[in-house]
C-alpha angles and dihedrals in degrees: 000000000000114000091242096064082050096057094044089057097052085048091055086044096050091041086041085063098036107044104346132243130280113232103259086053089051087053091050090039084054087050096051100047087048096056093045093054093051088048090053091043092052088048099048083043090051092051096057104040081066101040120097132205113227113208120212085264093062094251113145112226118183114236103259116230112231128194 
């Protein structure tokens, strides 16, 4: 996510708590959030499609996915 998404979500948050938000704000807030969220569940996906369980034989196992 570009930084400058990221900071445009900590300035709705800190106006969110001071004066509040106007509607249209809250619908780009909830984007935004939205977006972030995706971008940290395809990370966190990515890191464990490539990380590997070692067994106390030394055998690698890939961590299986599971629904």
């Amino acid at each position: 996510m570009e930084k400058e998404k990221l900071e445009r979500i900590g300035h709705l948050s800190r106006k969110e708590r001071t004066i509040g938000l106007n509607e249209e704000e809250k619908q780009e807030q909830a984007a935004l959030r939205q977006e972030y969220l995706s971008a940290v569940r395809k990370s966190l996906t990515n890191t464990l499609e490539n990380t590997y369980i070692v067994d106390e034989k030394g055998n690698r196992h890939k961590v299986a996915r599971h629904s």
